[in-house]
C-alpha positions in Angstrom: 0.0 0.0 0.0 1.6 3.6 -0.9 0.7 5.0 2.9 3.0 2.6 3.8 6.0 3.0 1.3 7.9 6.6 1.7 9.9 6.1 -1.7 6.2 5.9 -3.0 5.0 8.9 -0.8 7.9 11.1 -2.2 7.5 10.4 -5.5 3.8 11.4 -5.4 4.6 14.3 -3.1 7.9 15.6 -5.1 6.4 19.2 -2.8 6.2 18.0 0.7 3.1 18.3 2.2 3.8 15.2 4.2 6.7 16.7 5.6 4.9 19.9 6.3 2.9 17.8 8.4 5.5 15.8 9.9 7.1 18.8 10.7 4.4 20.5 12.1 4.9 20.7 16.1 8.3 23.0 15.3 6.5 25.1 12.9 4.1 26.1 15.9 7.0 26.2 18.5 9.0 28.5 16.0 5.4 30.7 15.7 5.0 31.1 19.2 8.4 32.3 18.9 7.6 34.8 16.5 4.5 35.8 18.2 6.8 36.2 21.7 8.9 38.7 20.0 6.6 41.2 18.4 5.4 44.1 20.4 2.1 46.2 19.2 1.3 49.6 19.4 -1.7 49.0 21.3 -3.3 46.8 23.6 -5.3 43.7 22.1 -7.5 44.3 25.1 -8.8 47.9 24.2 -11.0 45.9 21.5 -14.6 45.0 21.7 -13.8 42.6 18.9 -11.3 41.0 16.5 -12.2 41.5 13.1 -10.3 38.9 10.8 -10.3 39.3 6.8 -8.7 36.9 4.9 -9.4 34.5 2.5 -8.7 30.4 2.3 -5.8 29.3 4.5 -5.5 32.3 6.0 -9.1 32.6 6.9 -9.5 29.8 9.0 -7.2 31.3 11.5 -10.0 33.5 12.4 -12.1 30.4 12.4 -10.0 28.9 15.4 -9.3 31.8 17.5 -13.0 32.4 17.4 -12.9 29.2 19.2 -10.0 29.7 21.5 -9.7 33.3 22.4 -11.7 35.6 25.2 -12.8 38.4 22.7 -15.8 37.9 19.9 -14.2 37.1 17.0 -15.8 37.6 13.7 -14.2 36.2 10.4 -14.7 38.2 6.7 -13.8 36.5 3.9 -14.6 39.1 1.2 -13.6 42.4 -0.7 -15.6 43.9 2.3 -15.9 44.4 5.6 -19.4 44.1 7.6 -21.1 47.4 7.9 -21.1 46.4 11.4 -17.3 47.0 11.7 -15.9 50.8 13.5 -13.2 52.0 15.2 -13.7 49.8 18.2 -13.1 47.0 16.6 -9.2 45.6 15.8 -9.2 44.5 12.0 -6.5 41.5 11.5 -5.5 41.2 8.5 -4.3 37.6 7.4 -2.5 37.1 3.9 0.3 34.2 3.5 1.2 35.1 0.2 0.7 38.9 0.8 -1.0 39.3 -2.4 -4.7 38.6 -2.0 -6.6 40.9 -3.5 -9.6 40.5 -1.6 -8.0 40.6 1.7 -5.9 43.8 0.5 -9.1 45.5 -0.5 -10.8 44.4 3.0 -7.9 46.3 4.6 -8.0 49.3 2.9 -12.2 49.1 4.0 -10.6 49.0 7.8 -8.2 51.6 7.3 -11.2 54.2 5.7 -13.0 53.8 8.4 -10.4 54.5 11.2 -9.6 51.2 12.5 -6.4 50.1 14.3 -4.9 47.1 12.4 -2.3 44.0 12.5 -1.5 42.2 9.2 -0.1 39.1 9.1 2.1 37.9 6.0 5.2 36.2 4.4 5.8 39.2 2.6 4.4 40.8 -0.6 2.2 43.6 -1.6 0.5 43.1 2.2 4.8 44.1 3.8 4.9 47.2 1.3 1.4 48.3 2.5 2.3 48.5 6.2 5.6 50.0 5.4 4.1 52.7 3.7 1.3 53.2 6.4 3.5 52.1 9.6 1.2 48.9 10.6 2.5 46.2 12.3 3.5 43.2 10.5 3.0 40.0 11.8 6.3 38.3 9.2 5.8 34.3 8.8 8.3 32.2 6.9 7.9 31.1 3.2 7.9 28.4 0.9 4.9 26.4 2.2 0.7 25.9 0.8 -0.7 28.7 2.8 -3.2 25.2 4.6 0.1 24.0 5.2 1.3 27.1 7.2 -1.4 27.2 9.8 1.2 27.3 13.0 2.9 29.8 11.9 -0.4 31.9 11.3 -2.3 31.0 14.1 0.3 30.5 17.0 1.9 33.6 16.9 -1.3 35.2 17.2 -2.3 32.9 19.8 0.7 34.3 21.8 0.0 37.7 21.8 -3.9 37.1 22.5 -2.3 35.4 25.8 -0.2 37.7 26.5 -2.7 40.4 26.4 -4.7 38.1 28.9 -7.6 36.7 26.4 -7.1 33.5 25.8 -7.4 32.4 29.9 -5.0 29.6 30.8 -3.0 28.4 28.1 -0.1 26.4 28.9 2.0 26.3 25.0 4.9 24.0 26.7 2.3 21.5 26.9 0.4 22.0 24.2 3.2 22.1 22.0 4.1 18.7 23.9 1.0 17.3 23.3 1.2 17.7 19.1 4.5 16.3 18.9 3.1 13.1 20.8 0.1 13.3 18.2 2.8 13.3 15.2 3.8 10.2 16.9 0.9 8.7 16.2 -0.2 9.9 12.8 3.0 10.5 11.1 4.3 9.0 7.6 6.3 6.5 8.8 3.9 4.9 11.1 2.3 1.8 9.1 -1.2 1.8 8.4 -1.8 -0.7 10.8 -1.5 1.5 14.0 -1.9 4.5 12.3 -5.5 6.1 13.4 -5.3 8.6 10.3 -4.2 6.7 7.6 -6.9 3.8 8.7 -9.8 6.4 8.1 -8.2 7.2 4.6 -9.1 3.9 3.4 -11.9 3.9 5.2 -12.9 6.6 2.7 -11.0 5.9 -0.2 -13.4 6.2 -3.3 -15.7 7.8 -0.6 -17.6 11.4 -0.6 -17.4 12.6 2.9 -19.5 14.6 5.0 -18.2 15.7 7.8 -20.5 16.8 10.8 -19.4 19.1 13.8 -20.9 21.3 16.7 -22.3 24.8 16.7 -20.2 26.9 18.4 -17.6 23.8 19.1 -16.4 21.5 16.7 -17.5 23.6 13.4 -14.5 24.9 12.6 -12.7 21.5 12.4 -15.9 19.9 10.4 -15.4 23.1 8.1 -11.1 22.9 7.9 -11.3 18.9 7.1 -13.9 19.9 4.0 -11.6 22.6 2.6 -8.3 20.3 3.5 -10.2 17.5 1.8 -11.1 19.7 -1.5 -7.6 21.3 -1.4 -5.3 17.8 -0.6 -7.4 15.0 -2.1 -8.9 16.9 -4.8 -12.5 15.9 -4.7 -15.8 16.4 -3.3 -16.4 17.1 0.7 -19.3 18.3 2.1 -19.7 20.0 6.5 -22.6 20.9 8.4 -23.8 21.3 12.1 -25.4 20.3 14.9 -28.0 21.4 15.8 -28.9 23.0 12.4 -28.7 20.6 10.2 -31.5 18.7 12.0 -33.6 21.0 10.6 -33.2 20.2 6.8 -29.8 18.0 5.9 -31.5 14.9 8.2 -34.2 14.7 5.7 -32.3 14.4 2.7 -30.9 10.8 4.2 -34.6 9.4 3.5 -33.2 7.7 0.6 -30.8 6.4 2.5 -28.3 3.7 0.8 -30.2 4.1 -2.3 -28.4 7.9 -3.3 -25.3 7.7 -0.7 -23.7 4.4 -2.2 -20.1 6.9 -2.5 -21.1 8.9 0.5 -19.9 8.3 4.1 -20.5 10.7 6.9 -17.7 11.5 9.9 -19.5 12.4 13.0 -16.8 14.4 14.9 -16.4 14.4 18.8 -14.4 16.4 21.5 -16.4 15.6 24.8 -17.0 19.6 24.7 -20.4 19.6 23.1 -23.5 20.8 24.8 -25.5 18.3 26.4 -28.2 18.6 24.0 -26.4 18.2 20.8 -24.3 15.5 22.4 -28.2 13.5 22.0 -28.9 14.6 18.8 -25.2 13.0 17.7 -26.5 10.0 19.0 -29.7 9.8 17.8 -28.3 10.8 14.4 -25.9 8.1 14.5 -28.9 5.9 15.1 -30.9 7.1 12.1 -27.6 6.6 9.9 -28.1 2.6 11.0 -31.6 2.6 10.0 -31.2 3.9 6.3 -28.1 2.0 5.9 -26.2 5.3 6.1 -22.4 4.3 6.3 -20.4 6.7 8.9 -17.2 6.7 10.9 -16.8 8.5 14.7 -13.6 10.4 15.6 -13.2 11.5 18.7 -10.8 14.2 19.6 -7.3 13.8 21.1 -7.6 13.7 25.2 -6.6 17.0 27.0 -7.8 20.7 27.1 -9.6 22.7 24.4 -6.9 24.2 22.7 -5.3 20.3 22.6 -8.6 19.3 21.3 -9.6 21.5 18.7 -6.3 22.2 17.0 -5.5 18.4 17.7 -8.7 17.3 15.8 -8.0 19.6 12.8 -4.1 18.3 13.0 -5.3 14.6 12.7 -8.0 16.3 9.7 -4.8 17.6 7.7 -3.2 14.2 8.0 -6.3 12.3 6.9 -6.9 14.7 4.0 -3.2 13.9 2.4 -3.4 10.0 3.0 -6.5 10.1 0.9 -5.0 12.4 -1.8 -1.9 9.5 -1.8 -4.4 6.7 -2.2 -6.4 9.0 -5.0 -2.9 9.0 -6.5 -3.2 12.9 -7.0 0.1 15.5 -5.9 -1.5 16.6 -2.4 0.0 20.4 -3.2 -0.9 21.8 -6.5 -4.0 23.3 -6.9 -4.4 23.4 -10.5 -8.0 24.7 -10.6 -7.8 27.6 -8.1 -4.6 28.6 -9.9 -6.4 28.3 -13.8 -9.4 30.4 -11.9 -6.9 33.0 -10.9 -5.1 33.5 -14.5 -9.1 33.8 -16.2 -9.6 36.4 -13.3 -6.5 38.5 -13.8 -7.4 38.4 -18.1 -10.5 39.2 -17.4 -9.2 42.5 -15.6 
């Protein structure tokens, strides 16, 4: 099997992304580095809320610390910003490639209407702009997929939320402790056969998935394994939540076996959910074995939140390259965003 076969695994992955996971508990020790070392010119706790723009990779940063940090967070991914957004309101800006045009215009919106800002970038037209302007610059190292870079966007961040005292008790030692113990367990060289993440690959090899979180809890790691899944393994991956989609999605399983034959649905757990949804899980899981629905359960790495949610979405990265591996597709490229692009920039 080529999970199992690293001469295999490189040749199919001339780019790296395995590495890049492999490698992923010092890209967040060297971000909380980074994070540890940049002063602001204001404090993060003057804010009402934390207004992230981005778009992608970079978005989904906002995503998480909505989940982890002691401030509303709300998350724009557009030209835009809400008409909701003022002053009182910290815009950060999140661009890995410093070029997105969207997120670019969103911070200009910011800027107009006299909002403080961070941006956060490898460089590019995003480092000119706060030169020119004097706004802080949040500098994360190159030469990775932005979905690939996601400690070094979201733990330096992380660091200076804690510092500023919103993100309660955080303990990084341990946390970064606890994902280097999870690489033990997931990593490329450990055979399929005690490997949890390459066992649901081929669980869902040929396989739609649909991948169900948690308002509120688990959504942003049902909606980071969809995107990792369209991104890595280049097909089709559908999210939704609890309690929500028991108000329309349940029906559409009436059908059951007859219409899902290539679906399968992931029912993801952290022992965080509310009470309430925690039954509806079940009871869902129940209708699944009445239509004939097939579906898999992961639960969520033991320890506290921050272990579980950016745990969960770790173990979501690894499963989303194993299945790219056995789809025998180049996990990095992303041909069709990239052909969407040129046609955008012709177009003017």
């Amino acid at each position: 099997m080529i999970l199992d076969e690293l001469d295999e695994i490189n040749e199919l992955d001339p780019q790296g992304m395995v590495e890049d996971l492999d490698t992923f508990p010092e890209q967040c020790k060297e971000a909380v580095s980074i994070g540890a070392d940049k002063d602001l010119p204001f404090d993060l706790d003057s804010f009402g809320r934390i207004v992230v723009t981005g778009m992608g990779g970079s978005a989904i940063v906002g995503d998480i610390l909505s989940r982890l940090i002691d401030l509303p967070v709300t998350t724009n991914r557009g030209y835009y910003l809400p008409n909701s957004v003022d002053e009182n309101d910290l815009l950060l800006a999140i661009s890995y490639s410093g070029n997105t045009e969207e997120t670019l215009s969103a911070l200009r919106d910011g800027l107009r209407r006299g909002m403080s800002s961070v941006c956060l970038s490898t460089g590019g037209k995003m480092e000119e702009f706060c030169r020119e302007r004097s706004l802080p610059l949040v500098k994360i190292p190159t030469g990775h997929q932005p979905r690939a870079s996601t400690g070094y966007m979201l733990f330096p961040l992380l660091k200076l939320f804690s510092e500023a005292g919103l993100v309660g008790t955080i303990d990084f030692e341990a946390l970064l402790e606890d994902i280097e113990e999870l690489k033990e367990n997931w990593k490329s060289t450990v055979k399929t056969e005690n490997n949890p993440a390459k066992k649901l690959a081929k669980e869902f090899a040929g396989k739609v998935p649909i991948i169900y979180g948690t308002k509120g809890n688990t959504e942003v790691v049902a909606y980071r394994w969809k995107t990792q899944i369209n991104e890595n393994a280049k097909q089709p991956g559908y999210w939704n939540v609890f309690p929500e989609l028991n108000h329309n999605e349940t029906v559409g399983y009436e059908l059951g076996s007859k219409i899902m034959e290539n679906g399968k649905a992931v029912m993801l757990r952290n022992g965080l959910e509310l009470e309430r949804n925690q039954l509806r899980m079940e009871i869902m899981e129940d209708l699944f074995e009445d239509e004939g629905i097939d579906y898999s359960l992961v639960r969520a790495p033991e320890g506290d939140k921050f272990t579980k949610i950016v745990g969960q979405i770790y173990f979501g990265d690894y499963f989303s390259v194993y299945l790219a591996l056995l789809n025998d597709v180049d996990p990095s490229p992303v041909e069709l965003i990239e052909s969407f692009k040129k046609r955008l920039k012709e177009a003017g």
